[in-house]
C-alpha positions as CSV (number, residue, x, y, z in Angstrom):
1,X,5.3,22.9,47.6
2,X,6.1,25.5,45.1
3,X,6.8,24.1,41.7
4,X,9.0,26.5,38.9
5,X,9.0,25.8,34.9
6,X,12.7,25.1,34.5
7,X,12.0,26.2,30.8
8,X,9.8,29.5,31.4
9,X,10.4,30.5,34.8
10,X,6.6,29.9,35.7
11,X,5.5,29.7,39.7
12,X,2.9,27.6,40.7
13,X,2.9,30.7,43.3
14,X,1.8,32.7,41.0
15,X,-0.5,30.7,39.3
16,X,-4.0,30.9,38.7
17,X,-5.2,27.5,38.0
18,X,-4.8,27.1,34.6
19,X,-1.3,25.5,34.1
20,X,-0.3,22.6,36.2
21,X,3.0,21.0,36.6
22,X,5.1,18.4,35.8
23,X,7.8,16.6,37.8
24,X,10.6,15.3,35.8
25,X,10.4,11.1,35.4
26,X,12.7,9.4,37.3
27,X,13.4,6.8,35.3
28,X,16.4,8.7,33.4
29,X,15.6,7.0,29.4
30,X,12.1,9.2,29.9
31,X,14.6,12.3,31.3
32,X,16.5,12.3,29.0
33,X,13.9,12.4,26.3
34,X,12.4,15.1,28.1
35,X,15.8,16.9,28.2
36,X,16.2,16.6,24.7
37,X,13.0,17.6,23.4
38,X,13.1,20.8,25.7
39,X,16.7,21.8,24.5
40,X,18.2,20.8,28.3
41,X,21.4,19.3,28.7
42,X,20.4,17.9,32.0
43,X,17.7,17.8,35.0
44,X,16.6,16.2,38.1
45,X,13.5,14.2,38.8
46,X,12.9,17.2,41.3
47,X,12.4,20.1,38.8
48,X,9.1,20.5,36.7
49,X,7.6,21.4,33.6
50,X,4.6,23.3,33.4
51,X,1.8,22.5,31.2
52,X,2.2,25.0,28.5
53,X,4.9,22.8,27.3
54,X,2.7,19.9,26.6
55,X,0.2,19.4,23.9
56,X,-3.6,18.2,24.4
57,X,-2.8,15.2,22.7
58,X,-0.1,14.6,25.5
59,X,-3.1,14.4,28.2
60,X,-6.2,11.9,29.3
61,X,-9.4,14.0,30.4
62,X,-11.4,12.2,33.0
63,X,-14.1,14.5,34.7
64,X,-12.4,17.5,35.8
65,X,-9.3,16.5,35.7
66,X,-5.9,16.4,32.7
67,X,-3.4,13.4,33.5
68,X,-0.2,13.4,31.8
69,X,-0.2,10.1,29.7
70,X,3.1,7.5,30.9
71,X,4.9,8.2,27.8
72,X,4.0,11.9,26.9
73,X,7.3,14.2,26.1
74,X,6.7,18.1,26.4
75,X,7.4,19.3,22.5
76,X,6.2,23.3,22.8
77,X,8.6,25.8,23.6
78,X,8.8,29.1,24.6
79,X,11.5,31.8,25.4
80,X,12.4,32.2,28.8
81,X,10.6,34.8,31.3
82,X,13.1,36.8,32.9
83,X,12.9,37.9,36.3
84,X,11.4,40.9,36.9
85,X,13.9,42.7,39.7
86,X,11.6,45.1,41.3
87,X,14.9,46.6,43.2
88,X,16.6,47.7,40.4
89,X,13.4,50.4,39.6
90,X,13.4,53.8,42.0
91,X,9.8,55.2,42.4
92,X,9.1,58.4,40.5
93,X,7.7,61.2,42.8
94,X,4.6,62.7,42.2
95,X,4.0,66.3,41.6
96,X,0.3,66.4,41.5
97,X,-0.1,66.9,45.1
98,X,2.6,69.6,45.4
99,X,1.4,71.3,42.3
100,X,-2.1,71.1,43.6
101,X,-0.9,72.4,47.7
102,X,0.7,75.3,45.8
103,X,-2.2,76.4,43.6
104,X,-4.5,76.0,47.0
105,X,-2.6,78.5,49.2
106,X,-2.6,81.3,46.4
């Protein structure tokens, strides 16, 4: 399942490790704590929060492993990400080769 930071836009797609995610709690006095603290008006138990919202005091470390502690609340934030729309940008041709083709056949 792919999860996406509804505060910065980050995929768990695109991830490399190093951030893990957050579903939102389902019990909705914890939600809405979350929703304030992040600046949200609302949000489901189905969207997450990725890590870089959450500070190392917010975690347990056992072996390997971070575990969100039961009554942590995300406090960093960070501007939005916007999507990148690869579409919108034409590819610039390159005159190297024709430049180079030319030059050869004098």
């Amino acid at each position: 399942m792919v999860h996406t930071c509804i505060v910065c836009h980050v995929s768990s797609k695109d991830n490399t490790g190093n951030v893990s995610f957050h579903l939102f709690p389902k019990n909705k006095v914890k939600r809405l704590k979350w929703c304030d603290a992040l600046g949200l008006s609302m949000a489901t138990p189905n969207q997450s929060v990725c890590s870089n919202h959450f500070g190392q005091d917010c975690y347990n470390f056992s072996l390997n492993r971070k575990i969100l502690k039961p009554f942590a609340v995300p406090s960093l934030l960070f501007e939005s990400i916007p999507e990148l729309d690869l579409s919108m940008i034409s590819p610039i041709p390159s005159t190297s080769r024709t430049m180079h083709k030319h030059s050869e056949s004098k």
